[in-house]
N, C-alpha and C positions, 0 to 999 in steps of 0.2 A: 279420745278427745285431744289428748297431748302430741297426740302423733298428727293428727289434723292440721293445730294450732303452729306445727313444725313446717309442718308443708306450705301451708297459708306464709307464712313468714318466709322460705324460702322465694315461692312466688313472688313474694309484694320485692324481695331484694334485686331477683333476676330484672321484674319491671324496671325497678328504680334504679338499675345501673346500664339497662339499655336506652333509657331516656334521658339521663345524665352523665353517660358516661365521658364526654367529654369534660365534664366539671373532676371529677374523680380523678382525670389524669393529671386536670391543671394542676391539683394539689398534690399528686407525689412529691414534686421537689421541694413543697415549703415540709413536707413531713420528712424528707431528705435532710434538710437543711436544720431544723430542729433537733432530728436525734443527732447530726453528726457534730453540732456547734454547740449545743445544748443539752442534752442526755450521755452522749459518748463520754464529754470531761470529764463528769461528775465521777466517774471510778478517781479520779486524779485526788477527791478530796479524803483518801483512806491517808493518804501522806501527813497528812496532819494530825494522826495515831503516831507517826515514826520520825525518825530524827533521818531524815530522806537525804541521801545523796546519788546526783545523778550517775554519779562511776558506778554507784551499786544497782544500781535502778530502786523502784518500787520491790521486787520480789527477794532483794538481797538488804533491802536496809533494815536498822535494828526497829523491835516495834517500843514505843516508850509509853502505850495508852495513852492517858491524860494530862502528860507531863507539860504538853505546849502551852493547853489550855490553863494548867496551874500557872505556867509561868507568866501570861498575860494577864491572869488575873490579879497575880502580886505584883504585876507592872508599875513603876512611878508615873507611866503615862496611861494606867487605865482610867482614872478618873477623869482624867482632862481629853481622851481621845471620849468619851461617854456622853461628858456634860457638852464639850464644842458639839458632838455630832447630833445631840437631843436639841440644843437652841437651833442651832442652824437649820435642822428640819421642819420646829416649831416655826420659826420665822418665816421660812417658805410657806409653809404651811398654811399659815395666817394670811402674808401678802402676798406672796408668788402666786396661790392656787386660787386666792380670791381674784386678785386681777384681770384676770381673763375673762368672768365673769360677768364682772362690772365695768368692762368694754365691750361686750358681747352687747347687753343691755343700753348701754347708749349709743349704741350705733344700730342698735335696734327702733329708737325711736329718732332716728336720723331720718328725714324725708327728702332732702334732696340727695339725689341720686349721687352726681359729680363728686361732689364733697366727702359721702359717703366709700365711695370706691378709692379716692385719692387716700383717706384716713388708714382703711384698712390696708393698702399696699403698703404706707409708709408703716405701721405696726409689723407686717408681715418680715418687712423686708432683712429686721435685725436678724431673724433666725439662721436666714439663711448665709449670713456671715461666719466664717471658719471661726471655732474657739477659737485660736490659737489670733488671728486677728482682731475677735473682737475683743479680748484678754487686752491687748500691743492699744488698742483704744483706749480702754478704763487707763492703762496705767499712764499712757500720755497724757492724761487728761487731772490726773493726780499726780503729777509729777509736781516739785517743788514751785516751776514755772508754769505751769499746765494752765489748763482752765479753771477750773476749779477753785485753786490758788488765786486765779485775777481777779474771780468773782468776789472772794473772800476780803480780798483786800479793798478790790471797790467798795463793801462796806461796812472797810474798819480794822479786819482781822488781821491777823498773821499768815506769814506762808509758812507751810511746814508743809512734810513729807508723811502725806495720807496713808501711805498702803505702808508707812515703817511704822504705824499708830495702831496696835492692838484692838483699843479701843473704837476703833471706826472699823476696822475688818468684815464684821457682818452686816454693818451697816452698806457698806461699799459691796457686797458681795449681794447683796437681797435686789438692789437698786438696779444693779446692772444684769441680774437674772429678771427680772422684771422686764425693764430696757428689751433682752434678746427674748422671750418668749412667750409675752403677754400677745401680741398680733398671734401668734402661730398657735396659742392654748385659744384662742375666743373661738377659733373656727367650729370645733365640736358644737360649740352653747350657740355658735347660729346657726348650725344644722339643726339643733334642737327645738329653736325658737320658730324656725321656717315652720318645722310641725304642730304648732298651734295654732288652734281650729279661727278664722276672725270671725268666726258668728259670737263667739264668747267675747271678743272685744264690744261688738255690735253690742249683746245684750248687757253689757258693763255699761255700756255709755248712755246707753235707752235708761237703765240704772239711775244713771246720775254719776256716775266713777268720773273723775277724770284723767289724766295722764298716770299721775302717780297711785293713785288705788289701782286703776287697772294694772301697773305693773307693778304692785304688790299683789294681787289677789286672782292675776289672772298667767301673765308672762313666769313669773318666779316658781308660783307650783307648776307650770305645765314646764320648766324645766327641770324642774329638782329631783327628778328620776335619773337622769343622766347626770345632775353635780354631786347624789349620793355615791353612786356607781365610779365616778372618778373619783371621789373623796375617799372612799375605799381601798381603791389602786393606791392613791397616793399616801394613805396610811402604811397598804403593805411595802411600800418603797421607802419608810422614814428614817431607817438607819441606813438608808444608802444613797446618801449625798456622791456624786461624779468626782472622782478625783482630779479628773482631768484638769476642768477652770480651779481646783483648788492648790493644784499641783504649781498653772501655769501664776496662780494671782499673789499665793504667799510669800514669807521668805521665814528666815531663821528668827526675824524679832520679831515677828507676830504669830509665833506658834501656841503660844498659851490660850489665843483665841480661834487659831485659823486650823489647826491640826486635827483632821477627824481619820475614823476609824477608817476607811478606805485611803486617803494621805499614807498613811502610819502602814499598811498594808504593803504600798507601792513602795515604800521605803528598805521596810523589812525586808520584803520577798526578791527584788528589783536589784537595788542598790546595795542590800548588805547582805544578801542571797540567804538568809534564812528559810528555805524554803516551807518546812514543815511548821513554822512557828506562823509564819503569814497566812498558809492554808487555815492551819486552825482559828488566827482571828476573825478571815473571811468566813471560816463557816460557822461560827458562833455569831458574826453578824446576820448571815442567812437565816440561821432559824430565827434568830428574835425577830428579825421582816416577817419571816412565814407565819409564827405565832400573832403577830400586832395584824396580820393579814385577815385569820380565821376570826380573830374577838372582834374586828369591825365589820365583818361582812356578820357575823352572828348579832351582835348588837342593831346592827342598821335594817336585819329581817326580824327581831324582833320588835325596834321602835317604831320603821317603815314602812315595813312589807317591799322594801327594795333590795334584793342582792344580788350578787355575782354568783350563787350558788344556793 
């Protein structure tokens, strides 16, 4: 019977690779590109066991176990790379990941077309702006003179220099991650919303619903399979705020608020070439992602019945 079940299986594979074999080839190179960009480094993070120097290589430098990790964790900057990098994710979290959402949804009950199309290219368009220009915007914009400033003054206030103000940091940093990738996050939720049946609108309305109960009772759950599913992703992503806009947006007087664990990484490893000291805080950032990964996809299939796995 086992030997059958063997053959049958073989058969159903021969079929299925001569009738798709064309699909099979397309993906060698993203499986190319995966192990070689993605799987290959990962031997790189045993450095972070040793006190790594490149003259010796990997095979010649001394091994120190746990010694990186004890030393970040007695860090004066462990608490405040932890606490910045937890608000800042929460805050995302809250409004960065909501926003998309709730543009997705009103430009779902958009009915003229024109208007509808013009909205979304202008939401779209910020994304496609380089960091690195749309970084040179916020700050012109916050500049002492900027805009910002004139607004401020128009009514009533002071000019001061916003991005040297601790205090305002996350605030400035949520607003213009908003700005560049609320148009480019809604796309999913209107693919989503496209697949909602309108006979259920129809019998909503026959109901008696009107605009806002239907899309509370009708639009909202038939997306919420796909907001659990990203809310998921974006959990296992939470200790991993881009260094990059936070590299390009801080300076030295707003590190108390602006300084997170990937920042502190680039500085280490980059600039004061620690190397084996930065591997280890990236990969004690990693697993905490990986662990916050498994409890949401486990919580979300057992409250749900929606997971990633």
């Amino acid at each position: 019977m086992k030997k059958k079940n063997e053959n049958n299986f073989g058969i159903r594979v021969k079929k299925d690779w001569r009738k798709n074999k064309s699909l099979y080839l397309m993906i060698i190179p993203v499986f190319i590109f995966y192990f070689l960009f993605m799987y290959k480094p990962m031997y790189g993070v045993i450095i972070s066991f040793m006190n790594y120097s490149p003259a010796r290589g990997i095979s010649d430098s001394p091994w120190v176990g746990f010694d990186n990790f004890i030393r970040f964790f007695n860090s004066p900057y462990f608490y405040r790379l932890i606490r910045n990098t937890l608000l800042l994710s929460l805050y995302s979290l809250i409004f960065c990941f909501t926003a998309p959402i709730v543009l997705a949804l009103l430009l779902n009950e958009v009915t003229c077309k024109p208007f509808k199309s013009v909205a979304q290219t202008l939401s779209y368009l910020p994304h496609f702006i380089s960091m690195v220009v749309a970084i040179g915007i916020v700050k012109e914009f916050c500049l002492s003179d900027g805009l910002i400033n004139d607004i401020i003054v128009f009514f009533g206030g002071e000019r001061s220099a916003l991005l040297q103000n601790p205090s305002l940091y996350r605030t400035i940093y949520i607003i213009s991650d908003i700005w560049q990738e609320v148009g480019w996050g809604s796309i999913i939720y209107l693919a989503a919303l496209s697949g909602i049946d309108s006979q259920l609108y129809e019998a909503a309305s026959i109901d008696g619903a009107g605009k806002l109960k239907q899309m509370l009772h009708v639009t909202v759950p038939g997306i919420m399979p796909t907001v659990i599913i990203m809310f998921i992703l974006r959990i296992g992503a939470l200790m991993n705020m881009g260094y990059e806009k936070t590299i390009l947006l801080y300076n030295s007087s707003t590190y108390e608020t602006a300084d997170i664990i990937s920042s502190y990484i680039y500085r280490s490893g980059l600039l004061e070439q620690n190397w084996s000291y930065s591997t280890a805080v990236g990969l004690f950032n990693s697993v905490i992602n990986c662990i916050l990964l498994v409890v949401a996809n486990k919580l979300s299939k057992k409250v749900t019945e929606t997971s990633l796995w």
